[in-house]
N, C-alpha and C positions, 0 to 999 in steps of 0.2 A: 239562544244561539240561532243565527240566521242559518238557510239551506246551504248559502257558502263558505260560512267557519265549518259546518256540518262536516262539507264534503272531504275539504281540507285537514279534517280531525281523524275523519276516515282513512284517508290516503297517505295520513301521517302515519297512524297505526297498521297500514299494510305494511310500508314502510321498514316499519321497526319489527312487523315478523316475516319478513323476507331476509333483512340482515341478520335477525336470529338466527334464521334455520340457514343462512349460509355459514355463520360460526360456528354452527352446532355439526357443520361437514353437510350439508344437503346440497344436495347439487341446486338454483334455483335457477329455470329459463324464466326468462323476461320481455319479451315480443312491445315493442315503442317505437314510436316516432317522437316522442319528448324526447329531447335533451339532454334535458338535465335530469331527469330519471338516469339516463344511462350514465353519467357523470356521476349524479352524489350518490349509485344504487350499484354500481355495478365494478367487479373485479377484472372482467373480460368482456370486452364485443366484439363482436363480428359484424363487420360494416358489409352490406351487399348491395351490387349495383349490378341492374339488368338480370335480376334474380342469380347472381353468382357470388359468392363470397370475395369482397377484396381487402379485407384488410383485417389484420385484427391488434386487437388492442390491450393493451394489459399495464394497470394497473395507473402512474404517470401518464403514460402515451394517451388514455382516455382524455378528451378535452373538446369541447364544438367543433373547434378547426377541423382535428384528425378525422372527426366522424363524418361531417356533413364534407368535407374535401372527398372522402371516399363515399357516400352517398350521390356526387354529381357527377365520380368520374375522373377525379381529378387527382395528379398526383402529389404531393403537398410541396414540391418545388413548381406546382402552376400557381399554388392558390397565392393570391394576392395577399401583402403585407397590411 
């Protein structure tokens, strides 16, 4: 196994005990600038801009657009089609 199936193997199996222990009822906070962490990992975010909360997301609504649109600022009737 190369260093980066390794890491990949790893980060799959954090992965799958983070969404354990959120079905098992754990509350789990998640701190990213990935993406798609918050996409395929996540029930709720909270997008913040200029260290303020603007948005939040839940469930559906999570998607690149929603997140990174409220990460620059933007309100999702600015962002470009």
């Amino acid at each position: 196994m190369t260093p980066l199936e390794h890491r990949r193997g790893t980060k799959a199996e954090i992965y799958r005990l983070l969404r354990e222990l959120a079905e098992a009822g754990a509350a789990v906070v998640l701190q990213t600038s990935d993406i798609d962490e918050l996409v395929g990992l996540c029930d709720r975010v909270g997008v913040f801009y200029n260290g303020r909360l603007v948005r939040e997301l839940e469930g559906s609504q999570i998607s690149e657009e929603a997140v990174l649109s409220g990460a620059f600022g933007l309100n999702t009737s600015e962002v470009p089609a």
